[in-house]
C-alpha positions, -999 to +999 in steps of 0.1 A: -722+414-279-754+429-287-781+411-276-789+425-242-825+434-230-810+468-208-840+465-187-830+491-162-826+513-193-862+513-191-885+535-204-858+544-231-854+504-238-888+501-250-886+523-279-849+513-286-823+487-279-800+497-257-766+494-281-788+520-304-789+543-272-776+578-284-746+591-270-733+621-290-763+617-316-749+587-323-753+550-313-730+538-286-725+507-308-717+535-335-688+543-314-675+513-306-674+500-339-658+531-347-634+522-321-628+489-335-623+506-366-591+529-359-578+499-342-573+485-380-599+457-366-622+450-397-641+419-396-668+421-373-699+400-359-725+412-342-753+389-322-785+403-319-820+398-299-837+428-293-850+447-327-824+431-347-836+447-377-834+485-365-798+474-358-790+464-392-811+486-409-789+514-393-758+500-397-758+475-430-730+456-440-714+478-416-695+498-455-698+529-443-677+527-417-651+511-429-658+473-417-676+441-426-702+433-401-716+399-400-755+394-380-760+365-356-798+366-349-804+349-314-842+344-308-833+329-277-807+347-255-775+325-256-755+347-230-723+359-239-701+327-244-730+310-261-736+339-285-695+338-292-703+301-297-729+308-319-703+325-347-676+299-344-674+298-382-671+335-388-644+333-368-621+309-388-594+302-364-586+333-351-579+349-317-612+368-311-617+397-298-649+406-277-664+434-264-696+447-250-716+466-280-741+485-255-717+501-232-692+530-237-653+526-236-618+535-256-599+511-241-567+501-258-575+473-281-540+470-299-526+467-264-545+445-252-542+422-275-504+427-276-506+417-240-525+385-248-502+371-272-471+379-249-485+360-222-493+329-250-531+331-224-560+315-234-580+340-224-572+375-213-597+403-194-597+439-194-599+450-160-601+485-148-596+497-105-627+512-094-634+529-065-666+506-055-662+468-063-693+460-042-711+473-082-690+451-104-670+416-107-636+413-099-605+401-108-578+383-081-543+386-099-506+373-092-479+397-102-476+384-134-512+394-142-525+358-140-560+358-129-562+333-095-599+341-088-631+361-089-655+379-063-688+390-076-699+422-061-681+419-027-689+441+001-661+470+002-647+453+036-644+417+019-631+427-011-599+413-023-599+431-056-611+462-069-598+451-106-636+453-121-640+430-152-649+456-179-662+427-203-641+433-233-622+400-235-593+380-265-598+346-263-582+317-285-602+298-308-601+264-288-616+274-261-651+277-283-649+238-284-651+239-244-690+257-250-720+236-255-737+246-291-777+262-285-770+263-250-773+297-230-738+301-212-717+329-201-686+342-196-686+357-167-703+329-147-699+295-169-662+300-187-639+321-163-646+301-133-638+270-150-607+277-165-591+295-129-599+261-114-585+241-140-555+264-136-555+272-170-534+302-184-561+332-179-545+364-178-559+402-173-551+435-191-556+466-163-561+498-180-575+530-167-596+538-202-624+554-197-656+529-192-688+527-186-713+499-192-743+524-198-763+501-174-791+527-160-800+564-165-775+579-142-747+559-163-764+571-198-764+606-188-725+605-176-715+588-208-734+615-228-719+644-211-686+624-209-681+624-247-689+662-253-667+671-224-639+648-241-638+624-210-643+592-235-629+595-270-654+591-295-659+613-330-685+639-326-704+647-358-707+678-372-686+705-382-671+727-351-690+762-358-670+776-328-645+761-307-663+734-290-698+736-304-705+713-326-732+713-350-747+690-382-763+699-410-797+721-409-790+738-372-805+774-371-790+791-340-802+830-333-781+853-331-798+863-296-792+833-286-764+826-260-747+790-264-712+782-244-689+752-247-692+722-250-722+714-273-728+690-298-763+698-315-777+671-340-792+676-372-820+703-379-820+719-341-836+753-338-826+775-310-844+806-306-841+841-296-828+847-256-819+808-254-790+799-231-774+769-232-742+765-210-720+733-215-721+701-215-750+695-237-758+676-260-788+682-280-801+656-307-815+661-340-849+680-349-849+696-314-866+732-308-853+753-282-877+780-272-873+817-268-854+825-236-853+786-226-819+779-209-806+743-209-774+731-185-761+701-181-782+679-198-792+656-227-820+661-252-833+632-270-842+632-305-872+652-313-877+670-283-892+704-271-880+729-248-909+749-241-902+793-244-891+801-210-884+765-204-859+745-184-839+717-189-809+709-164-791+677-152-808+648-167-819+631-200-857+652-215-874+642-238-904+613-257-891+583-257-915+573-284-899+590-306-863+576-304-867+549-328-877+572-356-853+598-351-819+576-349-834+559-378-837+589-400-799+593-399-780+562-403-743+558-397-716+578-412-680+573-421-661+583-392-641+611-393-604+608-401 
């Protein structure tokens, strides 16, 4: 599922869709196709709104890393169950397997879907415990991991749950012939609902992966900084020059400079004399670090400039104008392994 607007991405989302978003110099929708990938998970479609063709132009046929992606183009939003809908005969009969392909997460695939077949469900959810439900959606289970009800965003006090839908979902083929064709509907509001009250077999899967949906600023940072920390697995690219600093191909470090773990720099990154750049940081390709500049904590996007002398802690920096054209000008890679 990659057709979301991220609106509250926004001014990022403007340049570039928000499953293009960079985490690790790499798109998060790299990552979880990457996930899919080691999860011997091969045939893969996509739906698409926003800048469908920077998406595929990046990724392809989707070769290079090992899979065989097939593009739904949606010029009108179908929602998540409508855009499943949408593929019905790429899918051929088989239990499918959704996930989110603009948020960040390396939740147990092979298990889940193990878990879905044991149960014979119709539909199973990942759900994770979090410490806030009043944020998220949540589950109401039985023992037997049955779903008996939802609460959407529930105050901390009301809530009966704190199992937060993480929207990475198997569901059997036959329920696609329970979603109107062209028609916008959704999961989460439209499908689930339904089938609890019809007391059909709806089962979740509660994990404690890491995950993040990536839905604001705040949640892009953490997910950046998760991944070079080693919070979330995902493959970092580069070659490891020192133990836990990362770099691709073209980086010119000075020897004056001063740079501690853990840092992932993209490709063609200059960092100059007296720079000091203290983990986690990520740094993405054709940056320039100044003389004596010291970065902590923080993200740099594509193509940005840290000023001599300059600073750059706790946050994303950076021109967003120039994200498009600097993901662009390094498409996906085999993963490694």
């Amino acid at each position: 599922m990659a057709a979301g607007l991220g609106t509250r991405l926004r001014p990022l989302t403007d340049f570039l869709p928000k499953p293009m978003m960079p985490v690790a110099n790499r798109p998060v929708l790299h990552h979880l196709l990457n996930l899919l990938h080691r999860h011997d998970i091969q045939d893969v479609g996509v739906n698409l709104h926003a800048a469908p063709e920077m998406i595929q132009s990046y990724f392809g046929d989707g070769s290079s890393l090992g899979l065989r992606i097939h593009w739904s183009h949606e010029p009108e939003l179908l929602g998540t169950a409508g855009g499943t809908k949408k593929l019905e005969d790429f899918w051929a009969g088989e239990t499918i397997l959704i996930t989110s392909g603009d948020g960040l997460h390396d939740i147990d695939v092979t298990a889940l879907l193990g878990h879905h077949r044991r149960t014979g469900a119709l539909a199973t959810l990942a759900v994770k415990p979090v410490p806030d439900p009043s944020s998220y959606g949540v589950a109401i289970l039985d023992r037997d991991t049955r779903i008996r009800g939802f609460q959407e965003k529930p105050n901390r006090e009301e809530a009966r749950s704190d199992l937060a839908n993480c929207g990475v979902y198997v569901i059997e083929p036959e329920l696609l012939e329970r979603i109107p064709p062209d028609t916008f509907y959704d999961f989460g509001t439209d499908v689930w609902p339904s089938l609890v009250a019809a007391g059909e077999p709806i089962y979740a899967y509660a994990t404690q992966a890491y995950w993040n949906d990536v839905g604001d600023l705040d949640a892009l940072r953490n997910g950046i900084l998760d991944a070079v920390l080693g919070t979330v697995r995902v493959e970092i690219p580069g070659e490891e020059m020192a133990p836990g600093i990362w770099a691709e191909d073209g980086c010119r470090i000075n020897a004056a400079a001063q740079v501690d773990a853990p840092v992932v720099l993209g490709r063609n990154v200059v960092v100059e004399e007296g720079a000091q750049i203290r983990g986690p940081v990520v740094i993405g390709a054709d940056c320039h670090v100044g003389r004596h500049a010291a970065i902590r904590r923080a993200a740099l996007l594509p193509g940005s400039i840290v000023p001599d002398e300059g600073l750059a802690v706790a946050g994303i920096f950076g021109d967003a104008s120039k994200l498009a054209d600097s993901i662009l000008r390094y498409p996906a890679a085999r993963p490694a392994g």
